[in-house]
C-alpha positions in Angstrom: -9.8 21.4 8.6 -9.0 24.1 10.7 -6.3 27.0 9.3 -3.8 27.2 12.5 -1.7 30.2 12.2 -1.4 30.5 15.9 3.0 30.5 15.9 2.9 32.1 12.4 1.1 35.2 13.9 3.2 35.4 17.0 6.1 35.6 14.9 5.3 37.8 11.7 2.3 39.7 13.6 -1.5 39.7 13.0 -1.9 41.8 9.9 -0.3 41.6 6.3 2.0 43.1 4.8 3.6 42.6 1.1 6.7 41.8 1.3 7.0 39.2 -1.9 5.7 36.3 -0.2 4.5 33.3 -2.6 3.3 29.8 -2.6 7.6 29.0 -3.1 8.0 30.4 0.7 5.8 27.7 1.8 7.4 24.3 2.1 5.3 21.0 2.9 6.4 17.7 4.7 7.9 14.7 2.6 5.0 12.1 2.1 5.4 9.0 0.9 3.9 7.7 -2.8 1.6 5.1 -3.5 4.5 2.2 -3.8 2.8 -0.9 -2.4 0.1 -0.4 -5.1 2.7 -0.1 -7.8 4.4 -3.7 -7.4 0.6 -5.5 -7.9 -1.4 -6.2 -11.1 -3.7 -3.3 -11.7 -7.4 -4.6 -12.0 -10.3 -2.6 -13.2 -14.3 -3.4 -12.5 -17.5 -2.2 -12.2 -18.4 -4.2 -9.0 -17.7 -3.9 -5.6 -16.5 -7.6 -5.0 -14.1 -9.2 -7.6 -14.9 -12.6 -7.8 -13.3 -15.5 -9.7 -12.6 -19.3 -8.4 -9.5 -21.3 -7.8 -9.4 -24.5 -10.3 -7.4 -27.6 -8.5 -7.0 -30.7 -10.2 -5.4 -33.4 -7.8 -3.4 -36.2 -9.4 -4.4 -38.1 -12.6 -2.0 -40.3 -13.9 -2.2 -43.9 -13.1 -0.9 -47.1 -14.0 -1.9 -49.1 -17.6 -4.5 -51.3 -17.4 -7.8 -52.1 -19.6 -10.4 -51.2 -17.7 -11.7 -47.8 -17.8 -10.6 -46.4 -14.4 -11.9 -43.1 -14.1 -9.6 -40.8 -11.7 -9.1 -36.8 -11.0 -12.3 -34.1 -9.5 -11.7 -30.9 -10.3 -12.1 -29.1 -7.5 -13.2 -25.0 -8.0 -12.9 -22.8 -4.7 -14.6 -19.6 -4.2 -12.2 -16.0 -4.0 -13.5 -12.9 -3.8 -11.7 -9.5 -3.5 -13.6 -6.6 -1.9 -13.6 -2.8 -3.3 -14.3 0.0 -0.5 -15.1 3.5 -1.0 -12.9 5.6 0.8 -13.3 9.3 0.7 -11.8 12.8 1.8 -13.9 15.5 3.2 -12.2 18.8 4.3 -14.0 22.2 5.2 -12.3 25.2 5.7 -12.5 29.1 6.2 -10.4 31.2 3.5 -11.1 34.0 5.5 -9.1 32.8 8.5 -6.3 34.2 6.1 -6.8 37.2 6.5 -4.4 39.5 9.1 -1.7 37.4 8.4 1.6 36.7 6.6 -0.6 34.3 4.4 -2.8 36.7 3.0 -1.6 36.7 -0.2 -3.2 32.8 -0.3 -6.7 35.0 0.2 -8.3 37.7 -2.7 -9.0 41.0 -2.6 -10.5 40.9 -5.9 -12.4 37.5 -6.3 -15.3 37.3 -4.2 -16.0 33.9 -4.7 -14.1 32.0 -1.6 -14.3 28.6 -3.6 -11.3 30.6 -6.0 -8.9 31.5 -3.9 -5.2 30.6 -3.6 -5.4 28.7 -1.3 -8.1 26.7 -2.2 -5.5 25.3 -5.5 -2.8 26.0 -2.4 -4.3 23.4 -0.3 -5.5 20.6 -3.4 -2.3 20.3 -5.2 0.3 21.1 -2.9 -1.2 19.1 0.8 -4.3 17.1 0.2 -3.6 15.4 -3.1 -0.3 14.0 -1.7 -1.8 13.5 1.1 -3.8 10.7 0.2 -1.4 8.1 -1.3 0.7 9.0 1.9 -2.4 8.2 4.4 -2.6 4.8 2.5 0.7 3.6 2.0 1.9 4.3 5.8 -1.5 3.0 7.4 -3.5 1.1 5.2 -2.1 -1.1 2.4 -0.4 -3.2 4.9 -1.6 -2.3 8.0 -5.4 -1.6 7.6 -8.2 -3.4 8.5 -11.7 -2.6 7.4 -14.0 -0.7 9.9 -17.8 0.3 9.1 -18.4 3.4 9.6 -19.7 5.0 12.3 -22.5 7.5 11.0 -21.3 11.2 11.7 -18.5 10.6 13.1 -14.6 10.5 10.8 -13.0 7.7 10.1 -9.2 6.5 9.8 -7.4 5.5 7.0 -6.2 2.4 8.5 -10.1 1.6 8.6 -10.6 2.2 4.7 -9.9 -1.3 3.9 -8.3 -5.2 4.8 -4.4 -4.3 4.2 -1.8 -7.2 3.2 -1.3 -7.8 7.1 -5.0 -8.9 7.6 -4.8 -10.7 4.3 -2.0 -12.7 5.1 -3.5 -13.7 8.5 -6.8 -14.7 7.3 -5.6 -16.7 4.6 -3.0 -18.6 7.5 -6.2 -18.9 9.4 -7.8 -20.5 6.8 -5.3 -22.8 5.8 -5.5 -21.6 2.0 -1.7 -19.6 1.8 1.1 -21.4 2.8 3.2 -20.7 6.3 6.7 -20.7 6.0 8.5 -21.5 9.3 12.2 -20.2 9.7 15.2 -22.2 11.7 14.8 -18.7 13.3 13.8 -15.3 14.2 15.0 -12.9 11.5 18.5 -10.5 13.1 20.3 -8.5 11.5 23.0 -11.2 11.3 21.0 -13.8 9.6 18.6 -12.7 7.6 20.3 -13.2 4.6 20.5 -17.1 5.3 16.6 -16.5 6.8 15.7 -15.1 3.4 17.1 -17.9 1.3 15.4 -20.4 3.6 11.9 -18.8 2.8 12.7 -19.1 -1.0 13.7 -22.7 -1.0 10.2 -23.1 0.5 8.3 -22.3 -3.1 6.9 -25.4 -5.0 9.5 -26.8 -7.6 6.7 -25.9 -9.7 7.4 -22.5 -9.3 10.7 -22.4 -10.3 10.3 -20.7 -13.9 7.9 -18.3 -12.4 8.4 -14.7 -11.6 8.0 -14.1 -7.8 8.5 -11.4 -5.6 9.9 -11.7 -1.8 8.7 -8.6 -0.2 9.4 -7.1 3.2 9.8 -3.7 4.9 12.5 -1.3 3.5 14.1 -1.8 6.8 14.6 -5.4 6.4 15.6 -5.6 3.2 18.7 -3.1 3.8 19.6 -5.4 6.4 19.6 -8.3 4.1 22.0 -6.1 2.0 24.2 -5.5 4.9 24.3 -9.1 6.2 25.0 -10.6 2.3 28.0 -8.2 2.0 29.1 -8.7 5.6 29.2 -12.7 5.0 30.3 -12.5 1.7 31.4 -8.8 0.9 35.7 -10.9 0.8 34.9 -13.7 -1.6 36.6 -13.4 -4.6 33.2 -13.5 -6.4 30.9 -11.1 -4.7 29.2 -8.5 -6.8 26.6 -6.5 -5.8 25.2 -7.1 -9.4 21.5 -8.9 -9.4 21.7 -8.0 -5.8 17.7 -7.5 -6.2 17.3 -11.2 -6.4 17.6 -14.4 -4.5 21.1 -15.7 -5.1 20.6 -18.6 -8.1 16.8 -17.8 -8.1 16.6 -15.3 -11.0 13.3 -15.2 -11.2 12.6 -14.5 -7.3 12.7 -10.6 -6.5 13.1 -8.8 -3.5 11.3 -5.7 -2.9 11.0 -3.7 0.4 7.8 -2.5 1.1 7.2 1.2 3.3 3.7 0.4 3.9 5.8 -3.2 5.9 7.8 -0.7 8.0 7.5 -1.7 11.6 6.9 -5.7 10.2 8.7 -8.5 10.6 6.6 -10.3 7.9 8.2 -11.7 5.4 5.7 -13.2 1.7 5.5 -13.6 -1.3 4.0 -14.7 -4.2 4.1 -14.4 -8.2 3.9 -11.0 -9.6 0.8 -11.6 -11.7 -1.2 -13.2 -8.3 -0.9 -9.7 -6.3 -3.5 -7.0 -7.7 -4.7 -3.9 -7.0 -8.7 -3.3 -7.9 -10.1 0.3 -9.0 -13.4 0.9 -10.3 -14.3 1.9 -14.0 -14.3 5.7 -13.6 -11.2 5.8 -11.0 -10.7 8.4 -8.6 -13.2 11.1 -9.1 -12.1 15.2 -9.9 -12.2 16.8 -6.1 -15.3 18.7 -6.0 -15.3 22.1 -4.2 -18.6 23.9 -2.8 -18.8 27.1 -0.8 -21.6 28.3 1.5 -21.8 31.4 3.9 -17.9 32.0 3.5 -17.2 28.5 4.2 -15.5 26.0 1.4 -16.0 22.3 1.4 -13.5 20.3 -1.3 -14.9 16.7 -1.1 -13.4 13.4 -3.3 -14.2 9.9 -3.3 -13.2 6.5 -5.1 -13.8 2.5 -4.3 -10.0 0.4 -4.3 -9.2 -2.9 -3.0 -6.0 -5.3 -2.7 -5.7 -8.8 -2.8 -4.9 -12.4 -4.3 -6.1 -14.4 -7.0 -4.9 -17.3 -5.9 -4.2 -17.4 -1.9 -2.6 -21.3 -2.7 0.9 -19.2 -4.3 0.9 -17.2 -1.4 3.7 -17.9 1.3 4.3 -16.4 4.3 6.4 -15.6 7.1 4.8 -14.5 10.5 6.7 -13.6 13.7 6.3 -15.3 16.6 4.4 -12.1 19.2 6.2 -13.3 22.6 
């Protein structure tokens, strides 16, 4: 991480000069929170792959008769969910400070460079909220897992399998179910196109709690299209607008990690989890050597199903 102060010193001049400045004169980009995380079932282990199998037991019941007629295999499927360790290393000079506007974010008095402002500056205020923001917009939906390549940074988006690749794979595999729409989602049908998706669930289903989810984008547009169809009946309420219309226990959520998707799944709320190891996301470390500071922090997470058979999905059609 490089300190650029390139436009900050053509402006304000190379040297410093107190003036009142703080840490409240500096103002840092909206990032997003961790929100695709929050809807799924938090899971905690000590492993790197979470492992448990599907139980299916086909039909059993049969007509009367007195002979012993054995019927019904139950049938147990491997699933397996994997952790990977993601991590954030940053370097930096706090002497690049210096001769600036920013110089109050350097010391005068502590010689140790690992206890600077801008050292706390740069943890709390940039990189801390950096992370969940790096995750939500390119890897909890979109990512897909790339080994690294020794010396050389990774991305975010290569940190782990996101929902996206999830959802393919298990379409792949036969394992979730696809859920083809009379058609394409617009903005002028997808209020009829997400009612069609619903009545796609198993009757068995019907008592349990499900969650529709999509990008923010889409779901406003299902907002708009319900209240543009039906905004004049003499009934419409905006009410329980979070859920499928006579399917109270079917949710819709809308998903920033989606944005840029036209996917539309879902599945029941207890079937979605998020993994995390034992001792979580470690304290950042910081380490200085020959002026330079290093602030390094690592942790293992992972997203996934239980049960890809309760998964349904939509997937557009890539013309």
């Amino acid at each position: 991480m490089s300190v650029i102060k390139t436009d900050l010193v053509a402006s304000f001049g190379d040297f410093y000069l107190e003036e009142g400045q703080n840490m409240d004169r500096l103002k840092s980009a909206i990032r997003l929170p961790s929100v695709t995380p929050s809807f799924a079932k938090p899971l905690i282990t000590e492993s790197d792959v979470y492992r448990s199998a599907n139980v299916v037991l086909g039909e059993i019941v049969q007509q009367f008769q007195k002979a012993f007629t054995t019927k019904g295999d139950l049938d147990f499927k491997p699933n397996e969910i994997r952790l990977r360790n993601a991590k954030v290393d940053i370097s930096l000079y706090p002497d690049d400070l210096k001769a600036s506007w920013l110089g109050f974010l350097a010391s005068l008095k502590e010689e140790e460079r690992a206890k600077w402002p801008i050292i706390r500056f740069a943890l709390e205020n940039e990189i801390v909220p950096q992370i969940p923001h790096d995750l939500e917009t390119k890897a909890y939906f979109n990512g897909v897992y790339v080994a690294p390549t020794p010396g050389t940074p990774g991305t975010a988006a290569g940190t782990m399998d996101g929902v996206k690749k999830l959802l393919d794979d298990g379409l792949t595999a036969t394992t979730m179910n696809a859920v083809a729409l009379t058609a394409a989602p617009t903005v002028s049908n997808i209020f009829d196109g997400v009612e069609e998706f619903a009545d796609s669930f198993d009757a068995a289903l019907s008592g349990t709690k499900m969650r529709v989810y999509m990008s923010a984008t889409w779901l406003r547009r299902y907002f708009r299209d319900k209240r543009n169809t039906h905004g004049t009946d003499i009934n419409y309420t905006t009410t329980g607008i979070q859920y499928v219309d006579f399917m109270p226990n079917v949710e819709l959520v809308g998903l920033p990690s989606m944005e840029g998707s036209d996917y539309i799944w879902a599945s029941p709320v207890d079937n979605f989890v998020h993994l995390r190891k034992v001792n979580g996301m470690k304290t950042p470390r910081v380490e200085e050597s020959k002026r330079e500071c290093f602030l390094m922090l690592d942790w293992s997470e992972g997203i996934g199903f239980l049960y890809n058979q309760l998964v349904y999905v939509y997937k557009p059609v890539v013309v």
